[in-house]
C-alpha positions as CSV (number, residue, x, y, z in Angstrom):
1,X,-18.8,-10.2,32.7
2,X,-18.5,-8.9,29.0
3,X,-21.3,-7.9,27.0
4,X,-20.9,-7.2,23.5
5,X,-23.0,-5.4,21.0
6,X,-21.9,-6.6,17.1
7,X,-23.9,-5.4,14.7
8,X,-23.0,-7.2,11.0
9,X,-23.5,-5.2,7.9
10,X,-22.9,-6.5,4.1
11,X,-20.5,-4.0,2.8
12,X,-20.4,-3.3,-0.6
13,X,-17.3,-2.4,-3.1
14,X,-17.7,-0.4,-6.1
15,X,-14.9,-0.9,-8.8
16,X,-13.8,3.0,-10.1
17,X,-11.4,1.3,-12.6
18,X,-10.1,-1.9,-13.9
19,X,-6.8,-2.4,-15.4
20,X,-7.6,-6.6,-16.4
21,X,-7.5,-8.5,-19.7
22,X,-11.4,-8.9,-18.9
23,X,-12.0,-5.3,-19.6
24,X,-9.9,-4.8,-23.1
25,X,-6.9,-2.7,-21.3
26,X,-4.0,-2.8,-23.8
27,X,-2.0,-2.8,-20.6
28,X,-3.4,-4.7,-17.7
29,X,-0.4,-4.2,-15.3
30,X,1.7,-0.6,-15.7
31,X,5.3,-1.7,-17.2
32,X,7.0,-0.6,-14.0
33,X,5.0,-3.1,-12.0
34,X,7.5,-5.9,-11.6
35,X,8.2,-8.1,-8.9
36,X,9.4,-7.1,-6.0
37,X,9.6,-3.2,-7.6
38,X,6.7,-1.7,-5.6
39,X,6.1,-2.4,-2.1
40,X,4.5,1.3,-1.0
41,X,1.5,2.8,-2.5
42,X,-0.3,5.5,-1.3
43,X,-3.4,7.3,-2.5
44,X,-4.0,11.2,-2.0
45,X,-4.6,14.5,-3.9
46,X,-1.6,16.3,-4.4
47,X,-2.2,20.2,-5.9
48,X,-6.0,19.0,-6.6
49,X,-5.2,15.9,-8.5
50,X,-6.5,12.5,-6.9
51,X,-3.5,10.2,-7.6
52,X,-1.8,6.7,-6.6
53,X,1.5,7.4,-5.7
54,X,4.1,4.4,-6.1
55,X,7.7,3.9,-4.3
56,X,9.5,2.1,-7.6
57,X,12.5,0.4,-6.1
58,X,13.8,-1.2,-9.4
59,X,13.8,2.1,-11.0
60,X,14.5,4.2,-8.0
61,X,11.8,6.6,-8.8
62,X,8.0,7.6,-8.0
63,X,5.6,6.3,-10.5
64,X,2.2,7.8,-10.8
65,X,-1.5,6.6,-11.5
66,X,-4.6,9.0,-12.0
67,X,-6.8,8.0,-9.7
68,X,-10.0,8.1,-11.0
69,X,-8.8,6.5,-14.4
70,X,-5.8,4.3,-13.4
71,X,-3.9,5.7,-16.4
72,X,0.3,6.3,-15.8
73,X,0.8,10.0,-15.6
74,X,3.5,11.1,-16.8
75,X,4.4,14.5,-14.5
76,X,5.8,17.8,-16.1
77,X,8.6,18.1,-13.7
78,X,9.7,14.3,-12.0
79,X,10.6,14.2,-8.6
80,X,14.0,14.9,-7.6
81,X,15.4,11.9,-6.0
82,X,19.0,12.4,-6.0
83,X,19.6,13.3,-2.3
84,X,17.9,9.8,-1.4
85,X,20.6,7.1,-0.5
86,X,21.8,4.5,2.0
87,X,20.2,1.6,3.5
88,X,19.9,-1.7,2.1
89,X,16.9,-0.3,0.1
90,X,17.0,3.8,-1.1
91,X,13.1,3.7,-1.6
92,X,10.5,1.5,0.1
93,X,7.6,2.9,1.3
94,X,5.4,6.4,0.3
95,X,2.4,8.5,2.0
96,X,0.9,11.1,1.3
97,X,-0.4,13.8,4.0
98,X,-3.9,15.3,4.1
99,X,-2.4,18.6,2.8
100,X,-0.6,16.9,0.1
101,X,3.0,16.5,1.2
102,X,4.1,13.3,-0.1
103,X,6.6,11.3,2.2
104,X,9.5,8.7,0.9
105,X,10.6,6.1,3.3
């Protein structure tokens, strides 16, 4: 016998940001987004800045988004890729640790 207890709650979802024609933005999808480009995201705060991190395969790079704004950010220093080869794909997938080490897969 199996007795289960389910207990069904509405959830609710609160937009922080919209990047849609509906809301005026000039630029409803960042220019890097292109098909098939971005497979990994990853959200986390990364020396105490909340961002969405993005593996960019087209453009072999990590793109970034502010996460409480959605804006591009455009970093002081950009990551260093160039060690980062092989494979049928160089970049596919990104994480980012509780302490703020970001991972490229």
């Amino acid at each position: 016998m199996l007795a289960l207890a389910i207990d069904i709650q509405a959830q609710t979802l609160n937009t922080v940001w919209e990047r849609t024609s509906r809301t005026g933005a000039s630029e409803t999808l960042p220019s890097w987004f292109t098909v098939g480009s971005v497979r990994g995201m990853a959200y986390g705060t990364v020396d105490g800045n909340a961002r969405v991190y993005a593996a960019d395969r087209a453009n072999s790079t990590i793109q970034v988004m502010d996460a409480a704004t959605g804006a591009d950010v455009t970093l002081a220093t950009a990551f260093d890729l160039s060690g980062v080869s092989g494979g049928t794909l160089g970049i596919n997938d990104i994480e980012v640790s509780e302490d703020g080490a970001i991972f490229l897969g």
